[in-house]
C-alpha positions as CSV (number, residue, x, y, z in Angstrom):
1,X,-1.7,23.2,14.6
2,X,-0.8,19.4,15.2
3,X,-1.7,18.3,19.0
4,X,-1.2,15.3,20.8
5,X,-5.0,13.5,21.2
6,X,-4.0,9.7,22.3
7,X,-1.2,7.4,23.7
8,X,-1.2,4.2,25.9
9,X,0.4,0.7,24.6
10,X,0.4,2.0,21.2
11,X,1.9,4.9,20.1
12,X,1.0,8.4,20.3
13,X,-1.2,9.7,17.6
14,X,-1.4,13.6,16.6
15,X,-4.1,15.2,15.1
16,X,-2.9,16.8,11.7
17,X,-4.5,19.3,9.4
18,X,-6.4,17.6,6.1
19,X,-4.4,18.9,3.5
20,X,-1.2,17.1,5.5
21,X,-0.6,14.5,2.9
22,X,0.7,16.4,0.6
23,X,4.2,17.3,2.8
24,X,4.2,13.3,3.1
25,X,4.8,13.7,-0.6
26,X,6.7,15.9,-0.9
27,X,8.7,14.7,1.9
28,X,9.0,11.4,0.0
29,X,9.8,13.2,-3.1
30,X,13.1,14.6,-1.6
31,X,13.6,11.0,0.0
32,X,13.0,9.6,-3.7
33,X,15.8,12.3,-5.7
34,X,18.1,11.6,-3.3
35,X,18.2,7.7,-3.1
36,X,16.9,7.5,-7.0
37,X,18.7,4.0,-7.6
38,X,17.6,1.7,-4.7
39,X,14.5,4.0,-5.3
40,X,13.5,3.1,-8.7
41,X,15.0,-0.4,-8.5
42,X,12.8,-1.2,-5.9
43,X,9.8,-0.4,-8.2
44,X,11.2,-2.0,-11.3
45,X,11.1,-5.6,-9.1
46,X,7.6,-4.8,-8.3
47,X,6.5,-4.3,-11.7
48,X,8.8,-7.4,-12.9
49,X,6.9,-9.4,-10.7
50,X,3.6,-7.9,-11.7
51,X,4.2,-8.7,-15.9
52,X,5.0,-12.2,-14.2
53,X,1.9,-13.1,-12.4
54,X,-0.3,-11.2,-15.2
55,X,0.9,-13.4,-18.0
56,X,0.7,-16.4,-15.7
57,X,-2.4,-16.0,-14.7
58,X,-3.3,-15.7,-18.7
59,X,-1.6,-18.9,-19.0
60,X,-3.5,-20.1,-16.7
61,X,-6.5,-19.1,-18.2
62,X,-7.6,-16.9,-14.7
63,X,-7.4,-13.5,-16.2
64,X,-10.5,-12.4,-13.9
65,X,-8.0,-12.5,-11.3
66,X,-5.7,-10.0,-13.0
67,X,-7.1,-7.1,-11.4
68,X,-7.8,-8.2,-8.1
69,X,-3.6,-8.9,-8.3
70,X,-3.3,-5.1,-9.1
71,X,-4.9,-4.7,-6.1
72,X,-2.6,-6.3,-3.8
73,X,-0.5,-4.3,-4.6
74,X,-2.4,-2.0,-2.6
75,X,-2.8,-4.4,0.0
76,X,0.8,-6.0,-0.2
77,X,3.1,-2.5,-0.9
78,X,3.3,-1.7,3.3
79,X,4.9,-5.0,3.9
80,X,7.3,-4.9,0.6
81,X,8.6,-1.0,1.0
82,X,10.1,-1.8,4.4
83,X,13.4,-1.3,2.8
84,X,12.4,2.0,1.5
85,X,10.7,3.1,4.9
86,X,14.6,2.7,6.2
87,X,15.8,4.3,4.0
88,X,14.1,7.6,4.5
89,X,14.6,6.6,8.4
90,X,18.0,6.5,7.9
91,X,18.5,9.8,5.9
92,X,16.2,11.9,8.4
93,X,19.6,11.0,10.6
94,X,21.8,12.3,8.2
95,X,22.9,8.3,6.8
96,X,22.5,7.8,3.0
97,X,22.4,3.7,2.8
98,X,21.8,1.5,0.0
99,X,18.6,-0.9,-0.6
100,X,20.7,-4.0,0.5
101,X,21.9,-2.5,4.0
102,X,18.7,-1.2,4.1
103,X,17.2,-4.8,3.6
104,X,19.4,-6.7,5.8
105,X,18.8,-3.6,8.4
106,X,15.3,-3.5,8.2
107,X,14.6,-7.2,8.9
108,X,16.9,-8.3,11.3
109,X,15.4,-9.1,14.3
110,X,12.2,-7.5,13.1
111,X,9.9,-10.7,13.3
112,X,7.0,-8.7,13.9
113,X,7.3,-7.2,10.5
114,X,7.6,-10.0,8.7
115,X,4.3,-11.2,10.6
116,X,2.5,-8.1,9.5
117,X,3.4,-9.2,6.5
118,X,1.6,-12.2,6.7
119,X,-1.6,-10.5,7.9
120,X,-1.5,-8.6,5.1
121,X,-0.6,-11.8,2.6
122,X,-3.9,-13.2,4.4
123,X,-5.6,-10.2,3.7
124,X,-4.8,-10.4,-0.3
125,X,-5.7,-14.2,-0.4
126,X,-9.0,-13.2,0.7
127,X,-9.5,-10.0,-1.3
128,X,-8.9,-12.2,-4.4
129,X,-10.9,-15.3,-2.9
130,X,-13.8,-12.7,-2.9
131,X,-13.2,-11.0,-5.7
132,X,-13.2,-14.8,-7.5
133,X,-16.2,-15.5,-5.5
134,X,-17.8,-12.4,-7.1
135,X,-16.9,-12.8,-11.1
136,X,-18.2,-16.6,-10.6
137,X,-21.5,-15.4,-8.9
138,X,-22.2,-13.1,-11.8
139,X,-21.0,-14.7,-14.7
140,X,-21.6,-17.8,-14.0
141,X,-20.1,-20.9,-16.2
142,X,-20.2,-18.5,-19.4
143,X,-17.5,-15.8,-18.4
144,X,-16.4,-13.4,-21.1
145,X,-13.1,-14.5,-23.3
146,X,-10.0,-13.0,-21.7
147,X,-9.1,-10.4,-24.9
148,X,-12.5,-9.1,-23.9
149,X,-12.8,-9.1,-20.1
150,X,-11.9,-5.2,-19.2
151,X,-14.4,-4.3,-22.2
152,X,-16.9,-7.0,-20.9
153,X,-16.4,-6.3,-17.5
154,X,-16.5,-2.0,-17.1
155,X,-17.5,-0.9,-20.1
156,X,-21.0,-3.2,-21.2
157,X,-24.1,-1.4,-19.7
158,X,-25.5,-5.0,-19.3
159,X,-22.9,-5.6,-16.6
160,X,-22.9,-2.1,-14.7
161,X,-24.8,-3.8,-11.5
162,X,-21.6,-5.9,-11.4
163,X,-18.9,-2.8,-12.3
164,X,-20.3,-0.6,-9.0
165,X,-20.8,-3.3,-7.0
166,X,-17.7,-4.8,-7.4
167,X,-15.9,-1.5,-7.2
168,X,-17.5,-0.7,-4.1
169,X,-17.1,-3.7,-2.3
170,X,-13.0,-3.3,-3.5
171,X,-13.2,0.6,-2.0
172,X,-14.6,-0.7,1.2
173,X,-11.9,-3.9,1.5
174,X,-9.4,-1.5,0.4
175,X,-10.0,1.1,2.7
176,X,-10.2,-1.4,5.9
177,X,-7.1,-3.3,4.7
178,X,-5.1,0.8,4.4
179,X,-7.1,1.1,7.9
180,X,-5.0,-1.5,9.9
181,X,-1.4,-0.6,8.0
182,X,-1.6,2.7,6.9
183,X,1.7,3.5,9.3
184,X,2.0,0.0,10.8
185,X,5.0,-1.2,9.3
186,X,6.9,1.8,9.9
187,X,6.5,2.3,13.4
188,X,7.1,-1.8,13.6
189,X,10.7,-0.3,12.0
190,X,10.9,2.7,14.3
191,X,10.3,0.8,17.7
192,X,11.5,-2.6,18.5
193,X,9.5,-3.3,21.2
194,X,5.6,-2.3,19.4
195,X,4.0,-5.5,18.5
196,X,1.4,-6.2,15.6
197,X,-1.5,-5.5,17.7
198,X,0.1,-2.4,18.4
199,X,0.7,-1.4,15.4
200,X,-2.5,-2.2,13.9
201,X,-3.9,-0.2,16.4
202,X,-2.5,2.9,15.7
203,X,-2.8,3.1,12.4
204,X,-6.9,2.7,13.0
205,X,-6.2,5.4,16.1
206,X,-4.6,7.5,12.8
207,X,-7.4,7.0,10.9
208,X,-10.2,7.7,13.4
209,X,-8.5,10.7,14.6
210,X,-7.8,12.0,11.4
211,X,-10.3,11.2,8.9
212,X,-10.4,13.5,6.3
213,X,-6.2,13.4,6.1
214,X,-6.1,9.4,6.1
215,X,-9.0,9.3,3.5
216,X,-6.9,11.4,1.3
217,X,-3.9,9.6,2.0
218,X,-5.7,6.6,0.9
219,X,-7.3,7.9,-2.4
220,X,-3.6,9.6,-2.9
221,X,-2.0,6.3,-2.9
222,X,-4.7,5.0,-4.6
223,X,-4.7,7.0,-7.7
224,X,-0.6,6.7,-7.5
225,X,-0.7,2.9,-7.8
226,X,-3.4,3.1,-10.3
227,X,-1.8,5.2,-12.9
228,X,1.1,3.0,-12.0
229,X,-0.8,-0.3,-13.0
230,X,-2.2,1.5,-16.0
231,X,1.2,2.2,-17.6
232,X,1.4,-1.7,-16.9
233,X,3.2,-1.6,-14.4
234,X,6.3,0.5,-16.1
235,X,4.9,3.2,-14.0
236,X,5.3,1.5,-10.4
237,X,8.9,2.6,-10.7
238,X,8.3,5.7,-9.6
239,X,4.9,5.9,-7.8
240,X,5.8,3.5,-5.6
241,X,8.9,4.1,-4.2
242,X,7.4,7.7,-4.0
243,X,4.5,6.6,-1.3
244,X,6.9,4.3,0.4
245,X,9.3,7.1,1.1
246,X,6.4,9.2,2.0
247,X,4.3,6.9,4.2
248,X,8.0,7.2,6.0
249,X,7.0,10.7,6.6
250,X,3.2,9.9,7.4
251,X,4.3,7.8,9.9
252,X,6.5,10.3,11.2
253,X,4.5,13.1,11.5
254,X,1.2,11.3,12.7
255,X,3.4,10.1,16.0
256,X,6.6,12.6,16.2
257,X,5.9,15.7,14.3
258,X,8.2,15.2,11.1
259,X,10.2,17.9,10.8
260,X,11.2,17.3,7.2
């Protein structure tokens, strides 16, 4: 049984059981099958612009910094599902709008979303600053070629200090970057009067007062946008739209008590 546990400037958090997630999805799910154009459109511009900054970054010759970009998406998806997070606002109303009204509706006005957004554009810049800082630390002036970096980089034994270090330092950036906007955005949507600060701190009142939920909301979203990337980035289409709609409904439920 969900119960009330905080409130103050920021808004109410309930406590939730662990296995709550898993409505979100299938919350979002129902969000997703009923709006499936703006839906999968919205992924399919996300993956576009994920083939462009890959193969410009080859260009470039930076591909070390190909997979700290796939993990902005991580960082970066809260701020760019706003539309979608209207969306399944609007149809828990009853209104069925497209992905342009729900543009032009979600940012009107909304200046404190598009300055979570840059918070968590700042946040991206540093995870690949650091995760630059890293490869150059390790490797050195002699980095692998780019047709071998994933083999060089995960799979050589001779690099496995780097591989779990690397990894674990991403997990623990990750997690405090999910920390700070896990429902931020959304309630920025819902209430026009919450600021950043508040909305940062309710999604960390979220996660500290449920933490075996948001921890598997995190790896949830986690492995979605992963097997996304891996289908590169053809399989965004659908994961992502699918844990916009349903952070809708995390959001929701944390602070209202979705009732689907």
């Amino acid at each position: 049984m969900a119960t009330t546990v905080s409130s103050g400037p920021m808004t109410a958090v309930r406590r939730v059981d662990t296995d709550r997630p898993w409505v979100w999805l299938e919350r979002g799910w129902a969000d997703m099958r009923a709006n499936p154009v703006p839906s999968v459109a919205f992924g399919l511009l996300l993956a576009l612009a994920g083939w462009l900054l890959t193969f410009g970054l080859f260009w470039l010759g930076m591909g070390y910094l190909i997979l700290p970009l796939a993990g902005g998406f991580f960082i970066l998806a809260p701020a760019l599902a706003t539309s979608l997070y209207e969306i399944s606002r609007e149809r828990a109303k009853g209104r069925e709008i497209g992905l342009i009204e729900a543009t032009a509706i979600a940012f009107r006005g909304h200046s404190q979303i598009l300055l979570m957004g840059v918070v968590l554009l700042l946040c991206h810049i540093a995870w690949a600053q650091i995760a630059s800082l890293t490869f150059m630390l390790y490797f050195g002036a002699d980095p692998p070629p780019l047709q071998n970096l994933f083999a060089a980089t995960f799979l050589d034994p001779a690099n496995l200090a780097f591989t779990v270090f690397g990894t674990g330092l991403g997990a623990i950036l990750a997690f405090g970057v999910f920390s700070i906007s896990a429902i931020g955005i959304p309630m920025l949507l819902d209430r026009g009067d919450a600021s950043v600060a508040d909305a940062i701190l309710t999604s960390m009142e979220a996660v500290r007062v449920n933490p075996a939920a948001m921890l598997l909301w995190a790896a949830l979203i986690a492995g979605f946008t992963a097997g996304g990337l891996a289908l590169f980035y053809l399989g965004l289409a659908v994961t992502l739209p699918l844990v916009a709609h349903a952070t809708w409904h995390a959001y929701a439920d944390l602070t209202k008590g979705d009732p689907g």
